[in-house]
N, C-alpha and C positions, 0 to 999 in steps of 0.2 A: 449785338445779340449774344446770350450767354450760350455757348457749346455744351447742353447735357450729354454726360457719360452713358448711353443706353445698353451696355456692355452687363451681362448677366453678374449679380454678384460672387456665383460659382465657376464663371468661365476660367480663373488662374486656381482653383482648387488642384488639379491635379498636376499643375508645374510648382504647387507648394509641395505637394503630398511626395513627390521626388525624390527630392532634397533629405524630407525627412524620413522617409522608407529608405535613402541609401542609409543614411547617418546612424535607425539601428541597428540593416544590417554588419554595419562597421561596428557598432558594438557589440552584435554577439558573438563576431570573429574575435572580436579582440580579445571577450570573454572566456570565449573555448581555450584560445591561445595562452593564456594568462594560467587558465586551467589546467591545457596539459605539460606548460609547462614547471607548473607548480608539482603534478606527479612526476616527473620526470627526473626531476632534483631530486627530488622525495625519494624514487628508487633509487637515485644515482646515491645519494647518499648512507641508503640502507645498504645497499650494495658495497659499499667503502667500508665502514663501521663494521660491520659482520667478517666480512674477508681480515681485517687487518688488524682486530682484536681477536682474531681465530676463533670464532663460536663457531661450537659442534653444529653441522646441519637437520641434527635429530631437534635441535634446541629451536634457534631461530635460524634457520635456512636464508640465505641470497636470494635476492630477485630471479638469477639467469636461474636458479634450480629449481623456482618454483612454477617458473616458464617451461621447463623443459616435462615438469611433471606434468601439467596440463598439456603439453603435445602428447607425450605418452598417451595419458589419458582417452585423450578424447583419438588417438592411432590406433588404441587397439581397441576402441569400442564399447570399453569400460563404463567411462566417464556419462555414454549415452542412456545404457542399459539405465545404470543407477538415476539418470537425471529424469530419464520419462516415470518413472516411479514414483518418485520426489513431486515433479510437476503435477501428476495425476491427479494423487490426493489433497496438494493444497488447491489448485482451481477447483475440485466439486467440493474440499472443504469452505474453501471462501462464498462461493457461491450458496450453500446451504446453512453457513453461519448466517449472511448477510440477510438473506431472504428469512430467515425467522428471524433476526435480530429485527427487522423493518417491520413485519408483519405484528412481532408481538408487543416491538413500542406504540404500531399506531391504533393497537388492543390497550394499551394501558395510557397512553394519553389522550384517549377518546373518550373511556367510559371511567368513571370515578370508582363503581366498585371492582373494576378488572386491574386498577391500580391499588385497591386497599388488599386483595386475595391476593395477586400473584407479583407485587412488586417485592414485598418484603423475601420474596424467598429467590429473586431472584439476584438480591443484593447478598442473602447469604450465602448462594453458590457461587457469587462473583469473588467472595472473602478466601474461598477453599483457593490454596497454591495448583495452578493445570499442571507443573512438575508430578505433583503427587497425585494425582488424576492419571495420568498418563498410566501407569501399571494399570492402573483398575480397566482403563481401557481396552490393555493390550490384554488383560484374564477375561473379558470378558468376549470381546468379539478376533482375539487371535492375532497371530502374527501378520496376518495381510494386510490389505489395505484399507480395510471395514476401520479400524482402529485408529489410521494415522487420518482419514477422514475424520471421525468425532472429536480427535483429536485439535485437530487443524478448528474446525467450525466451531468452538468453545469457545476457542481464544481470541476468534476474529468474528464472535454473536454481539460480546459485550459492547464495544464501541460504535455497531451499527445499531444497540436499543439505545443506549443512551443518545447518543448523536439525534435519534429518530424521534424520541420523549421532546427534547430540547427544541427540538428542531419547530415540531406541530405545535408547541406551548408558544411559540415564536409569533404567532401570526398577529398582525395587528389589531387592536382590538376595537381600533374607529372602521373599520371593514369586516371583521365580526359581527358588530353590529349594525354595518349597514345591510348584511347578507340578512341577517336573522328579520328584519325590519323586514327584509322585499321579498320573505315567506320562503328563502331557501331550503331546503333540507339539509340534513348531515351530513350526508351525502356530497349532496354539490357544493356546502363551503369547504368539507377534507379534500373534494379534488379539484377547485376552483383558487383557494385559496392555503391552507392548511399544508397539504402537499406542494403546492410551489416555495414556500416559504421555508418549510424544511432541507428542499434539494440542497441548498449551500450544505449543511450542516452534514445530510445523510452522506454528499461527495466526500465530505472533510472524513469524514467514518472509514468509508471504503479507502481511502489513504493507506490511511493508517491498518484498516483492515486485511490488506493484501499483505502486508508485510507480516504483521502477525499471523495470520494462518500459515503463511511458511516456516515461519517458529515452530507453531506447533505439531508442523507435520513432524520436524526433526526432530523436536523432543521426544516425539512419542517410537522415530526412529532409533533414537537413543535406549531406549527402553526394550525396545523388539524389534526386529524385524528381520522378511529375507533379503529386502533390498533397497534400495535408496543413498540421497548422499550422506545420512546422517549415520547409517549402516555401514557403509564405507567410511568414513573418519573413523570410526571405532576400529577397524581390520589395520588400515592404517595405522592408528593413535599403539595398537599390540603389535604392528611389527617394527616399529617405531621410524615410520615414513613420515619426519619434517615435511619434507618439502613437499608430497603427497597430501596430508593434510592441510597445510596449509592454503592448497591449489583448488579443493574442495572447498574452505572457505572462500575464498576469491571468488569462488564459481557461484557460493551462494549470494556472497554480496551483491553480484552482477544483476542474479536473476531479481532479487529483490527491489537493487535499484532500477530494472528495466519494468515488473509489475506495476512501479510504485509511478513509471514515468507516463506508461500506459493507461492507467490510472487521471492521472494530472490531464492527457489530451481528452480523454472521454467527458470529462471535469469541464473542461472550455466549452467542448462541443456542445453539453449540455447544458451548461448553464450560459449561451453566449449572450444573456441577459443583465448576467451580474458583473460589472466592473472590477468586483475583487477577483475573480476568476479567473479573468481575463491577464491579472495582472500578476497571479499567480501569489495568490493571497490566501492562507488557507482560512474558509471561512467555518463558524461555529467552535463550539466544544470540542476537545477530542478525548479519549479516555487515554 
């Protein structure tokens, strides 16, 4: 008599799944490692080069000096004041680009005539340089933070309308029309369909969008202000503090690459439907 196997076909699933849950956490150590010690070298090397061809510290500064200026920094307090200023105005600038950038794509990719009136002018304000914006910002609403806010949400509107247009033109058009067939409204194919189908695209936006609104908060620091990091590079850049400056860039790199990372889990979270996302793929358009 033949012995059937009556053993579920998922009962060795998780003596597979092991194996291979140890295997990538071995790869993202391995990764990290690979990484930090590619900076590492990197410093060690900047560090050698600079020291031993004697370049002034006003010019290109050493690693240990540009270390020791962010202890300083952030020792006596500095570093914070200026950073919460900085932070302020790009999150409610990101925030208030995004949320009109969203609102006003899914106004122009919904209705035909809100794309023939207000698209054209919104490609000719995209054309104007935000560098040269920036003054007009800081005559109009002042040296505070009213400015590095408009500022900031300018620069980071564009690639959540665009992203947003792309995104809801995206939707398929054999489910289009099975929605329009079974007497949907407008309504419940933009939130049924329309809107799911963009989120890749809007996440791809907000990427990119967080980085840039911290552009242009600085920029518009650059231009005016009482306080922030881009405020301080300047006092720095006139007393001619290398390694201080320098330390301030570092510091905005950080934050950028940390918004941008922050960004990427909320990205998974949301979309834990899309494969690209998961696998860290960025999906859609970006500007």
């Amino acid at each position: 008599m033949t012995t059937i196997d009556t053993a579920r076909p998922g009962a060795a699933a998780p003596e597979v799944a092991k194996p291979a849950a140890a295997a990538r956490r071995y790869g993202k150590a391995r990764d990290a490692l690979a990484t930090a010690g590619f900076i590492a070298a990197t410093l060690g090397l900047w560090e050698f080069m600079v020291r031993w061809m004697g370049v002034p510290s006003y010019i290109v500064p050493p690693p240990s000096d540009i270390v020791m200026a962010l202890y300083r920094g952030f020792a006596s307090g500095l570093y914070q004041r200026h950073l919460g200023f900085t932070l302020h105005a790009t999150l409610l600038g990101f925030v208030i680009g995004s949320a009109v950038g969203i609102g006003l794509g899914a106004l122009i990719a919904s209705f035909r005539y809100a794309e023939m009136l207000i698209y054209p002018y919104v490609i000719m304000f995209k054309s104007m340089p935000k560098v040269a914006l920036a003054p007009l910002f800081t005559l109009w609403f002042g040296l505070g933070i009213t400015s590095k806010i408009v500022s900031s949400a300018i620069i980071c509107f564009f690639p959540l309308l665009v992203n947003t247009i792309a995104g809801l033109r995206s939707a398929d058009e054999d489910r289009l029309s099975l929605m329009k067939s079974m007497g949907a409204t407008r309504w419940q194919t933009f939130r049924y369909l329309r809107f799911p189908s963009a989120l890749p695209y809007i996440m791809a936006g907000f990427e990119l969008g967080v980085v840039l609104a911290l552009i242009g908060t600085i920029v518009a620091e650059f231009v005016g202000a009482r306080a922030g990091l881009g405020r301080l590079i300047q006092i720095m850049n006139a007393n001619m503090d290398g390694p201080g400056q320098f330390s301030v860039l570092i510091l905005l790199a950080l934050i950028g690459l940390t918004m941008n990372l922050i960004v990427r889990r909320v990205k998974k979270w949301v979309l834990f439907w899309d494969p690209s996302a998961q696998s860290d793929q960025t999906s859609g358009p970006s500007l």
